[in-house]
C-alpha positions, -999 to +999 in steps of 0.1 A: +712+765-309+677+761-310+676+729-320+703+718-294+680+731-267+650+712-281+668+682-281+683+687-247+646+694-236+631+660-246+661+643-233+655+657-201+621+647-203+629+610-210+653+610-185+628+617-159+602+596-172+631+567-169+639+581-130+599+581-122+602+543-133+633+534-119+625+548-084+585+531-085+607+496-094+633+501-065+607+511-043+586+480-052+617+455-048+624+470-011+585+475+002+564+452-012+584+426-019+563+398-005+535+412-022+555+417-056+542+387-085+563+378-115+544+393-138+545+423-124+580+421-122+579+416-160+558+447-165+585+470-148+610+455-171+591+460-202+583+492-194+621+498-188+631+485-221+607+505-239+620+539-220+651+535-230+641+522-269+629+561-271+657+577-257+682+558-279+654+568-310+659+599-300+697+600-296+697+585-331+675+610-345+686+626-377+678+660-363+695+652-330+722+670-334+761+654-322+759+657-286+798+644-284+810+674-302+797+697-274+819+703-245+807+706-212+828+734-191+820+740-153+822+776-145+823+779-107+838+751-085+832+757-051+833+734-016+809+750+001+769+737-001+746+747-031+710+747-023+703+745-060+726+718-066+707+697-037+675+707-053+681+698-091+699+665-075+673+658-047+694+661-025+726+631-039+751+661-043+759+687-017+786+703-032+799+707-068+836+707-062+868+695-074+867+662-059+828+658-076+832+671-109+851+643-127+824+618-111+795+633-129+811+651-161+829+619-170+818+608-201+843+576-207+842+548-180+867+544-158+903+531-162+896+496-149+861+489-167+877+501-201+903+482-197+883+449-193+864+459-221+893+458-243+907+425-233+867+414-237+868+424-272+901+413-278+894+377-266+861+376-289+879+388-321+900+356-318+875+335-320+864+324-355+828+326-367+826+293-372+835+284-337+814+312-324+787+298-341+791+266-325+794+275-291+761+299-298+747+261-310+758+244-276+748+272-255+713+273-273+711+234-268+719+239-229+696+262-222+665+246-243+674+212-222+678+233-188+640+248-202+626+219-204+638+200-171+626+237-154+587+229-169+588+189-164+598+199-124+563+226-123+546+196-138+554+171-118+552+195-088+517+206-100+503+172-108+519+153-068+499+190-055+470+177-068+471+143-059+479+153-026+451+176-021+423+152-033+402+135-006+400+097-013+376+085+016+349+101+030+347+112+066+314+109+072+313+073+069+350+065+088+337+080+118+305+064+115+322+032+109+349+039+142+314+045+160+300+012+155+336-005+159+340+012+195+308+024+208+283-004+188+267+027+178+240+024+153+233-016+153+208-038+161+206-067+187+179-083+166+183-120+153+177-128+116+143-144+104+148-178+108+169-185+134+143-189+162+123-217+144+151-236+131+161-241+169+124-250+184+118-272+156+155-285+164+149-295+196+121-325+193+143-344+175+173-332+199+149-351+223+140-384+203+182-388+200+189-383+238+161-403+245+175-432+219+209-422+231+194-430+271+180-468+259+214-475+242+230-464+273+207-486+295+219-515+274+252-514+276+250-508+314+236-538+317+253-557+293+286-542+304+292-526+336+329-516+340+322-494+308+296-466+324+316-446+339+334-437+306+302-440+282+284-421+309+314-390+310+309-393+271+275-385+270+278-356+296+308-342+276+281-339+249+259-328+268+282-298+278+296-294+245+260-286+226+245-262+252+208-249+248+198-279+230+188-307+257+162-305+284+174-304+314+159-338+331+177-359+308+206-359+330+186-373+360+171-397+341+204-411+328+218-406+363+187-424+377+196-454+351+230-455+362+221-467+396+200-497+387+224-518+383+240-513+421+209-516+438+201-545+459 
């Protein structure tokens, strides 16, 4: 007897530790589930799994004495409320009646459950271990390949995270460059060295031409009249087309020259 009650004592003491657990996991799942990590998801399991390694050890004990060859009896069945009941249940049974009693003193499952149990074991005893072993192969196989596709995907997914969070131009410059683009901010109207002397000392000889280009035009004039007007166009048409580069009296001269031949 003594050692039935010791025994009954540390099961009831496992028991609760297992409850505390259960309850802290339940109450994790349905309050702080956006908070609640994977890993700490795997903590509550573990420590579920090793709960209920020491209550089998100590079901297994070799001092445990057989708890299936004691008989559990209830002594008073009555409908009416028991405030102990409610107390040592927190609160999940009311009453410990009739219609209660072969819920929670039931120690086979029910009809339906054992029966799929027996066609479960049934169905496995006709398979032979060679073929079991097989399909434990192929399963084995599946799951390995469904592994491995599961951590290419976090790859992949990691690595095009990463490639999309990395800056590849600098912002500084683009909107310094859409500044100069729009607003001409931060250039210079100055001309390169060089380009002012190249045009003064371009424009004495721009002056020796025209004035060579004026004597040939005198000739022809008089050596050819009918053909001023077009030779005449021609050398205004250059003179338009290289702007910047010719005085500006060279035109009256040439005009001036054009009337010789007409006067009387």
């Amino acid at each position: 007897e003594k050692q039935l009650e010791l025994t009954l004592e540390a099961l009831i003491s496992q028991v609760a530790d297992l409850k505390n657990s259960l309850v802290s996991f339940i109450y994790k799942l349905e309050n702080e589930y956006d908070r609640l990590t994977w890993p700490s998801v795997l903590d509550s399991f573990a420590l579920l799994s090793g709960q209920l390694n020491t209550l089998n050890k100590v079901l297994k004990h070799e001092k445990t004495p057989l708890l299936r060859n004691q008989v559990i009896i209830p002594l008073v069945l009555s409908p009416d409320r028991d405030e102990e009941i409610m107390r040592q249940t927190e609160g999940r049974v009311p009453v410990f009646s009739h219609e209660v009693v072969p819920d929670h003193l039931r120690t086979k499952p029910d009809p339906e459950v054992e029966e799929q149990e027996k066609q479960l074991i049934t169905d496995a005893a006709r398979i032979s271990p060679d073929v079991a072993q097989k399909q434990i192969q192929s399963l084995n196989k599946m799951c390995s390949n469904l592994l491995e596709k599961i951590s290419k995907e976090e790859r992949e997914s990691e690595s095009g995270g990463l490639r999309q969070n990395k800056q590849t131009f600098n912002p500084a410059d683009t909107n310094a460059l859409v500044a100069a683009v729009a607003f001409g901010k931060g250039l210079s109207n100055r001309r390169p060295p060089g380009s002012g002397a190249s045009v003064q000392s371009g424009q004495p000889g721009a002056g020796a031409i025209i004035a060579g280009a004026s004597g040939m035009q005198q000739v022809s004039m008089s050596g050819a009249p009918a053909q001023q007007q077009p030779m005449l166009a021609g050398v205004q048409m250059a003179q338009t087309g290289q702007p910047g580069k010719m005085p500006s009296g060279i035109k009256t001269n040439i005009k001036s020259a054009s009337m010789h031949p007409y006067q009387r």
